[in-house]
ZAMARGU-4260 file (C-alpha; in steps of 0.2 Angstrom, whole numbers, plus 5000, padded with zeros to 4 digits):
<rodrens>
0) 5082/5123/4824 | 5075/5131/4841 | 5062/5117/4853 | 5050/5127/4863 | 5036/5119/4874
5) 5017/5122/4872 | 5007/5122/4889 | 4989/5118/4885 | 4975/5131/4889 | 4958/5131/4896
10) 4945/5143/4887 | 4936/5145/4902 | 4922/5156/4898 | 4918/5143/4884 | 4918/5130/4896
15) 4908/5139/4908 | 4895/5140/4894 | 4899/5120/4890 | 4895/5113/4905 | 4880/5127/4908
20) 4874/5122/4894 | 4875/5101/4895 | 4860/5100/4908 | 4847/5102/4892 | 4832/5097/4904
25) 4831/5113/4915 | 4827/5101/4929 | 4841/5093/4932 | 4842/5110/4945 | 4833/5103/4957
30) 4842/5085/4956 | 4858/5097/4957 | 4852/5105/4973 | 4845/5091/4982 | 4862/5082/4979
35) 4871/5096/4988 | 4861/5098/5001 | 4862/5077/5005 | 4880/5080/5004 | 4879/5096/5015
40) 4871/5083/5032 | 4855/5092/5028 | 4839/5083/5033 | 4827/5097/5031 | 4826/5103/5010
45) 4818/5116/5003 | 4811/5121/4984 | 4799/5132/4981 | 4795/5140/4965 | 4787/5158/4962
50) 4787/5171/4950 | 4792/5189/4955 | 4788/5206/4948 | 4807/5216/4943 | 4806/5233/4935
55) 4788/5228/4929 | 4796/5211/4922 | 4787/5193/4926 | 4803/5183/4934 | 4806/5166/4941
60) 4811/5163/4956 | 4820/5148/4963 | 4823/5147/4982 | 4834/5132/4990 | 4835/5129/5008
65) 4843/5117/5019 | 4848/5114/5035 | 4868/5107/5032 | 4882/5112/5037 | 4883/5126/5027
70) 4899/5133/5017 | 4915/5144/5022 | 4925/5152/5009 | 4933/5136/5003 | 4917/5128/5002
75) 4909/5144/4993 | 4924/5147/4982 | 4921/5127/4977 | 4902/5133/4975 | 4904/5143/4960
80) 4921/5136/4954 | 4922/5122/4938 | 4929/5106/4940 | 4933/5110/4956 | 4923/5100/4971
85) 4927/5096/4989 | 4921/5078/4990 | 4934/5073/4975 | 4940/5055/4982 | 4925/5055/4996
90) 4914/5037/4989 | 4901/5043/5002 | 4897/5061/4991 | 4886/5061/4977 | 4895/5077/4970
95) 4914/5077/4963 | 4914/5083/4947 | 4912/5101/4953 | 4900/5104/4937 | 4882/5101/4945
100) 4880/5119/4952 | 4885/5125/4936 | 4866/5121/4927 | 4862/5137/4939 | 4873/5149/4930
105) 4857/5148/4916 | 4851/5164/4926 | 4851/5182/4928 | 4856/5182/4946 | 4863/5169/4960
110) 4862/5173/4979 | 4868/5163/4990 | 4866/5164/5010 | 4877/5152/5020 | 4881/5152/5039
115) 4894/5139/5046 | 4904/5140/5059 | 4899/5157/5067 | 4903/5165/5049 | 4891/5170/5039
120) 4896/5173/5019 | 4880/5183/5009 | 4888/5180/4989 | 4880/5187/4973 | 4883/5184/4955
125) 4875/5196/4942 | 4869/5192/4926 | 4881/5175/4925 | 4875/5169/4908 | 4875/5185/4900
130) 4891/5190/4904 | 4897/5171/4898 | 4892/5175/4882 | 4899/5193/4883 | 4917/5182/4885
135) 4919/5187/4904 | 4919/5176/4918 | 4904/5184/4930 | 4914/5189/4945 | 4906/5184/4965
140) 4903/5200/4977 | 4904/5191/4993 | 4900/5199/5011 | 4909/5192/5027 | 4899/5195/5045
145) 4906/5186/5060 | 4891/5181/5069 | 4888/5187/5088 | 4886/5169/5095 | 4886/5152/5085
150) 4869/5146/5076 | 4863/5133/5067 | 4873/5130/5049 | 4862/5132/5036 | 4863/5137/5016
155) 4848/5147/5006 | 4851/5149/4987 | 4839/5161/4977 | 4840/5161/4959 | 4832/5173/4947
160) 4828/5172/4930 | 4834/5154/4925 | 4832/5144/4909 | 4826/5163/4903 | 4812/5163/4913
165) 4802/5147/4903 | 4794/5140/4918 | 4781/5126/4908 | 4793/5114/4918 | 4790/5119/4935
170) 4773/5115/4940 | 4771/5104/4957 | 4764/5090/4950 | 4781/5089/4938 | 4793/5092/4949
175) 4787/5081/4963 | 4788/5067/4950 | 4805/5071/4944 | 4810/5070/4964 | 4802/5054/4967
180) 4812/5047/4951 | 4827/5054/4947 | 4834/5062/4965 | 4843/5058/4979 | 4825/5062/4989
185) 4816/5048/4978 | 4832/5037/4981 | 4825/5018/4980 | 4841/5013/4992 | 4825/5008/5009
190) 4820/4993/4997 | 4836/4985/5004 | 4834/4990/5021 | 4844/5006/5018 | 4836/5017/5032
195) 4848/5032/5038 | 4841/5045/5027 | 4822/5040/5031 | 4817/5053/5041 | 4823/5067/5029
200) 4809/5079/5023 | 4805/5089/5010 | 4795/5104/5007 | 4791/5107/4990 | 4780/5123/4979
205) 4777/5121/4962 | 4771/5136/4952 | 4756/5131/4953 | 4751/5129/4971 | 4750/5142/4982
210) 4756/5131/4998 | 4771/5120/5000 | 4769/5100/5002 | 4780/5091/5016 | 4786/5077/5006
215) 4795/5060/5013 | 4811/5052/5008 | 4810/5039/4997 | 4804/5032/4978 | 4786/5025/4980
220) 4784/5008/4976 | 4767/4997/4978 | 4762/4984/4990 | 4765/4967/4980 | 4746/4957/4978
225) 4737/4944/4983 | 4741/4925/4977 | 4735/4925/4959 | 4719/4915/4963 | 4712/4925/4974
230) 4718/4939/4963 | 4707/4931/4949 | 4691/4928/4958 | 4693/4945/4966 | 4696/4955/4947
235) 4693/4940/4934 | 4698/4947/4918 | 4708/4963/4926 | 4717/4951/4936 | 4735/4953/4928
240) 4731/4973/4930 | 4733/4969/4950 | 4747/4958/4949 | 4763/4966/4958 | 4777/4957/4963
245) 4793/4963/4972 | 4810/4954/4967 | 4826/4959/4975 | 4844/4954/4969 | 4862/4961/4977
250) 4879/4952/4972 | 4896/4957/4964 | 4902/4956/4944 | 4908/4940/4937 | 4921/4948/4931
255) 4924/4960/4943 | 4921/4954/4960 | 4927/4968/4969 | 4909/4981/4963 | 4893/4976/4969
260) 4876/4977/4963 | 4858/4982/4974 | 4846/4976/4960 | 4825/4978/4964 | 4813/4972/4950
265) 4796/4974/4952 | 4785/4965/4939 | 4768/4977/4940 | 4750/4976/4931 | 4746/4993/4923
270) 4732/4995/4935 | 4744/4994/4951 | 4755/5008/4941 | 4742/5021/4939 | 4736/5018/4958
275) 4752/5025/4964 | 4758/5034/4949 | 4747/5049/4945 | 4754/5056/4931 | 4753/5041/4919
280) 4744/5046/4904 | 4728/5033/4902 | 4717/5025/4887 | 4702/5035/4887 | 4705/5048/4898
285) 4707/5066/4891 | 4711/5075/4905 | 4730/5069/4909 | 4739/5078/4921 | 4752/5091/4913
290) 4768/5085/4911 | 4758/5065/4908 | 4768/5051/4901 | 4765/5034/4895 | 4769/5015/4903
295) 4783/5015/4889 | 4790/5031/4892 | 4796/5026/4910 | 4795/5009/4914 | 4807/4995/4912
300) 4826/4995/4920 | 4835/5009/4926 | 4854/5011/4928 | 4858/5020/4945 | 4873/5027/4955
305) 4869/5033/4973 | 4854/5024/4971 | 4847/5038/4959 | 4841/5031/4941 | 4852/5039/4927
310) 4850/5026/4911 | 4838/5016/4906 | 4843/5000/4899 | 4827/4990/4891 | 4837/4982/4877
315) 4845/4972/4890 | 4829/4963/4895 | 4821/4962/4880 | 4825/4965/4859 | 4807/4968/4853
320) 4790/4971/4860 | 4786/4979/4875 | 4788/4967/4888 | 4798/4980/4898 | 4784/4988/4902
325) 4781/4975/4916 | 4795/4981/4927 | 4797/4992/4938 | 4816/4990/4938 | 4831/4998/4946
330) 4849/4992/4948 | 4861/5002/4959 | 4882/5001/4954 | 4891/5013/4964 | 4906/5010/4949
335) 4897/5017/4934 | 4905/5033/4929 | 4892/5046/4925 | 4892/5061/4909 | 4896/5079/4917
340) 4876/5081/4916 | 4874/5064/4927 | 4862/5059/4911 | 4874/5045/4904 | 4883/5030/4910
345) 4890/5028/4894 | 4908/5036/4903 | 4907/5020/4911 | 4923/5007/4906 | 4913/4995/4893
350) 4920/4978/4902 | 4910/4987/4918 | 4894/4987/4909 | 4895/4969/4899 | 4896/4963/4916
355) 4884/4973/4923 | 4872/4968/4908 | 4875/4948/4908 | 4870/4951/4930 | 4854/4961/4923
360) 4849/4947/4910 | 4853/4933/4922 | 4841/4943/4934 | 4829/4943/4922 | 4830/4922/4914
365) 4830/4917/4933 | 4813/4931/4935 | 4804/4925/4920 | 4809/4906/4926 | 4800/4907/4942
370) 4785/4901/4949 | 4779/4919/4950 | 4784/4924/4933 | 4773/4907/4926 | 4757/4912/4940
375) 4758/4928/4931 | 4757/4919/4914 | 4745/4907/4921 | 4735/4925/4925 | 4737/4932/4909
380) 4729/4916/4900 | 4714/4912/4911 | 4712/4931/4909 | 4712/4931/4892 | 4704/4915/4891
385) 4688/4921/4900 | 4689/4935/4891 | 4687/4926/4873 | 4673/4915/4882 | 4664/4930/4889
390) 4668/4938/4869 | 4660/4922/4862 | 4646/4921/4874 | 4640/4938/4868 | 4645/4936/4850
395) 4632/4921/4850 | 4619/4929/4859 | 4621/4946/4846 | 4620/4931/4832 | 4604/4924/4841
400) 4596/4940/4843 | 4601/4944/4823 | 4593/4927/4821 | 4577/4934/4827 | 4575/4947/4818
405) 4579/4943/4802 | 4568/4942/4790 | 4566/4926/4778 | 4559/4917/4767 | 4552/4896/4763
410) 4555/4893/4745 | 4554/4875/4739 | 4557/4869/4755 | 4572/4877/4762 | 4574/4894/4770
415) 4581/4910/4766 | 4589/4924/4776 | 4588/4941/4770 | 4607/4946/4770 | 4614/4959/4779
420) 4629/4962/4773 | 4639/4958/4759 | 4646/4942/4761 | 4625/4937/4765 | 4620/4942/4748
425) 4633/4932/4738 | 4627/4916/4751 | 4609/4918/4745 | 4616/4920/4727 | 4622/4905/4728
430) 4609/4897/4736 | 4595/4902/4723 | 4608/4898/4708 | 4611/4882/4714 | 4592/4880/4711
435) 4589/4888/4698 | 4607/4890/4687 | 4597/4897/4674 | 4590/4913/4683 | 4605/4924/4680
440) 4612/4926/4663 | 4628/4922/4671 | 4640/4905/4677 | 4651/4911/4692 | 4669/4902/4690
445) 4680/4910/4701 | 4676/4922/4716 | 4689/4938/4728 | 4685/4942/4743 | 4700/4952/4745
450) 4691/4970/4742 | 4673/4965/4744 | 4665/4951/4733 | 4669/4951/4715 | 4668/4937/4705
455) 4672/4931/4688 | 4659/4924/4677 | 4655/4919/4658 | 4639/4919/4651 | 4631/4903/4647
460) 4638/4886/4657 | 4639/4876/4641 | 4652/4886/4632 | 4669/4879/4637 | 4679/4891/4652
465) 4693/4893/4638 | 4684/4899/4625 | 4671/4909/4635 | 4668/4928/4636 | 4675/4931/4653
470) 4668/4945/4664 | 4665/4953/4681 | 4652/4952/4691 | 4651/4963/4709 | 4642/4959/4724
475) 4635/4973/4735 | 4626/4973/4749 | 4617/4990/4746 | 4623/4999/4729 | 4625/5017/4734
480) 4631/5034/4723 | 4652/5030/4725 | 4655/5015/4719 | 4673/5008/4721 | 4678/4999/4708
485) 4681/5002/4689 | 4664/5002/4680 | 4676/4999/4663 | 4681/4981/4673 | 4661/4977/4678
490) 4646/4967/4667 | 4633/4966/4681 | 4630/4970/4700 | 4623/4959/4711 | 4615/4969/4726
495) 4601/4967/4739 | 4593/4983/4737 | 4596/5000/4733 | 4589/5018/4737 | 4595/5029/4723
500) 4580/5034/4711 | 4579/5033/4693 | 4591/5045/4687 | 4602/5046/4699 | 4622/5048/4698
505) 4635/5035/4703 | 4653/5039/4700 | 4666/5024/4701 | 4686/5027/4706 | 4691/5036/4691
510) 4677/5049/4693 | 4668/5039/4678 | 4648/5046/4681 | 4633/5033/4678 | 4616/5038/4681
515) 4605/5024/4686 | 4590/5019/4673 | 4575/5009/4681 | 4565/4999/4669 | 4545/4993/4673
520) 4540/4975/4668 | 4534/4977/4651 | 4523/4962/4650 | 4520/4945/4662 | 4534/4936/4667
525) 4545/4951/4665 | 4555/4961/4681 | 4560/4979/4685 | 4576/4982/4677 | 4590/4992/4683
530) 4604/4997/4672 | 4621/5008/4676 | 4621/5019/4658 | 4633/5031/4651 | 4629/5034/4632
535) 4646/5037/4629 | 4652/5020/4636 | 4652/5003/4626 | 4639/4992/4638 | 4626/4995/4650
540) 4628/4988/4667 | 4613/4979/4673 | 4609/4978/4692 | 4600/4963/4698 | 4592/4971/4714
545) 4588/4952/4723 | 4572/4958/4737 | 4562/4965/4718 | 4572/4951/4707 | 4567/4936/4716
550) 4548/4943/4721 | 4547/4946/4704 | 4552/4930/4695 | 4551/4917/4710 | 4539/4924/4719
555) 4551/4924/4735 | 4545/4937/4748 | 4553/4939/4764 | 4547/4943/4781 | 4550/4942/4800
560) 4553/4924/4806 | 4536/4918/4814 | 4537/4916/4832 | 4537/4896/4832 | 4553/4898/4824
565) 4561/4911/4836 | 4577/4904/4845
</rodrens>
């Protein structure tokens, strides 16, 4: 029997690739680089995307500036190292995983240019993800100079060929909206007072535009509105679009009393998001910005370390429906533990984050407990209040103008509407059979308004219901070629009116084919007949077309309502 020891191993080309590989949205680069260049003491950034011609080959370009302290060889050989970081153990340093410059290895070549010290270090790595793959570690050429005299620290990155050159991401209007949101530069930490990064700047290229914009620190939030009644005499029914109103929460964990908490909630109408938020996608409009996103794509609550979202967490506030989409919502912890890829709290220890959810859900019962909350409800009601009034004010009016233009009929002393849809034609049915039971050669006993109008019907009203023939009977409004129902399932058709000719072909669901048969009055007191007939089938159907039915055998005759009678 022999005992040996087994010393674990690192396959580090593999991990290289790994953690390379982890940052699946390509720009988590730029959340990478502004992160480094805040930890660096820079105030001044810059991003600036462009493509490049190499050997007759279309490249991207990424340029990074910044005017921090720069690197010396400790910090440079931490630069391209993994897992290897100089602010491990440092709480006022985003970085410390020493995986974050890794997502630029997803290149073909990494310069960097750093001065610190009187030192300048000019390092290149070739064809990193390439040789990753190949099973090598990409070495770093770096040059040395000794500066004449001591300048200004500073750091440039240029990197060439990353994410293999897809560059669909990389247009201003994108990458400004990912640094307003999910960046150290779009940090929400001013809405509690938090001032010492304020005058940082930034100047930002996308792709698309041809010169850089100077950008200010901070996310953009909107100015909260005025009380609610003078936001509802102002908008009326758009009122609770304009409603906007800032709640701010800091405190410690129940259960943990030792982490804080910098929670900001704004409750926002749509209206007030898409005033200061330009790449929303909107109802109606066709031409959204590239890159466009929905309400519910990015509102609601956002978990956030160093005062940068990471998480979003809507199931906290709410288990169904969209009522998230009323917040505007971020909380800060600087205790969560974040994925290598900063794109996860889930690292974080679960009692952490059960106490962290209970302080997010008590946020939220004492938000939607308020008086605000309930003015806003109060909004939202006399909004849709007014509108239902406003709906029902013109609903009447349509029904007074149809009023005056229908056409009707006096017979026997009561009027009669001409229908104008289906549910009109069986009233007037109805009305006629009531009168005159013995017109049609059917009793209607049971009616459906489930699929249009059918109704069940036997054919003389003295024989008893239960020893009746039994049939159906359809009601139509204008009897057209497709008919949708079963002819095998129907006796007669009650319609208005009709414009097919004699002759002419209906087909019902099962692709059955009747042609239509019109019938002159063959003698007084008789009416044009309209039959459905297949010879091949067991019955003809007969259509009683009402505007010829009743002309011809009541002598009913409708025309426009006379103008004493006009509403």
């Amino acid at each position: 029997m022999s005992t040996f020891t087994l010393t674990p191993r690192v396959d580090e080309t593999q991990e290289f690739i790994e953690i390379a590989n982890d940052f699946s949205n390509p720009l988590d680069l730029v959340r990478e680089a502004i992160s480094n260049a805040f930890d660096a003491g820079a105030s001044r950034i810059e991003i600036l995307f462009d493509v490049i011609q190499e050997y007759n080959e279309a490249l991207l370009r990424i340029v990074l500036r910044d005017n921090g302290h720069g690197m010396d060889r400790e910090g440079l050989q931490a630069f391209f190292d993994l897992g290897n970081s100089t602010r491990r153990g440092d709480e006022r340093k985003i970085g410390e995983k020493g995986h974050g410059t890794k997502v630029y290895l997803n290149s073909s070549k990494i310069s960097v240019v750093t001065e610190r010290g009187g030192r300048k270090l000019i390092a290149t790595m070739v064809e990193p993800f390439r040789k990753l793959f190949d099973r090598r570690i990409p070495d770093v050429e770096v040059d040395e100079t000794e500066l004449a005299a001591e300048r200004t620290s500073s750091t440039e990155i240029i990197i060439t060929g990353y994410n293999n050159n897809r560059r669909d991401k990389f247009t201003h209007d994108i990458l400004k909206d990912y640094i307003s949101w999910f960046t150290k530069f779009g940090s929400f930490e001013r809405a509690f007072g938090i001032d010492h990064f304020a005058g940082h700047k930034l100047l930002l290229k996308g792709l698309d535009r041809t010169d850089p914009e100077l950008l200010s620190f901070g996310h953009s939030f909107p100015s909260e509105s005025k009380p609610i009644e003078a936001l509802f005499a102002d908008y009326l029914v758009r009122a609770p679009d304009y409603y906007c109103k800032k709640f701010l929460k800091t405190g410690s964990l129940k259960n943990h009393p030792e982490i804080g908490y910098q929670a900001v909630f704004y409750v926002e109408g749509n209206r007030i998001k898409y005033e200061y938020n330009g790449m929303l996608r909107r109802q109606g409009y066709k031409n959204a910005p590239k890159g466009a996103y929905t309400v519910q794509d990015r509102y609601g609550v956002w978990l956030a370390k160093d005062f940068i979202p990471v998480q979003r967490k809507n199931e906290w506030i709410t288990t169904r429906g969209s009522e998230y989409t009323k917040f505007h919502a971020f909380i800060n912890c600087q205790k969560l533990h974040l994925t290598a890829n900063r794109g996860s709290v889930e690292n974080t220890p679960s009692e952490i984050l059960t106490d962290l959810e209970s302080e997010v859900r008590r946020i939220y019962s004492e938000i939607v407990e308020s008086d605000d909350w309930r003015n806003m409800s109060w909004l939202e009601e006399e909004a849709e209040a007014y509108t239902t009034t406003e709906k029902e004010k013109k609903d009447f009016q349509w029904r007074v103008n149809k009023i005056n233009r229908a056409n009707i009929a006096n017979y026997e002393g009561f009027t009669l509407i001409e229908p104008q849809r289906e549910t009109g034609v069986f009233a007037l049915f109805v009305q006629i059979a009531k009168g005159k039971p013995d017109l049609f050669p059917f009793q209607v006993i049971d009616y459906d308004t489930h699929e249009g109008i059918d109704a069940v019907v036997k054919g003389d009203k003295n024989t008893p219901i239960s020893s009746a023939r039994l049939f159906y009977v359809e009601f139509k409004h204008f009897l057209t070629s497709r008919f949708n129902h079963s002819f095998a399932n129907v006796h007669s058709v009650v319609c208005w009116d009709t414009q097919l000719k004699h002759d002419d072909s209906l087909t019902d669901i099962n692709r059955e084919e009747r042609k239509l048969v019109i019938c002159q009055p063959q003698h007084r007191g008789d009416y044009t007949r309209y039959y459905l007939d297949n010879p091949r089938a067991a019955h003809k159907i007969e259509v009683f077309v009402l505007k010829d039915y009743l002309m011809q055998k009541l002598g009913i005759e409708f025309r426009p309502r006379p103008q004493a009678s006009l509403v």
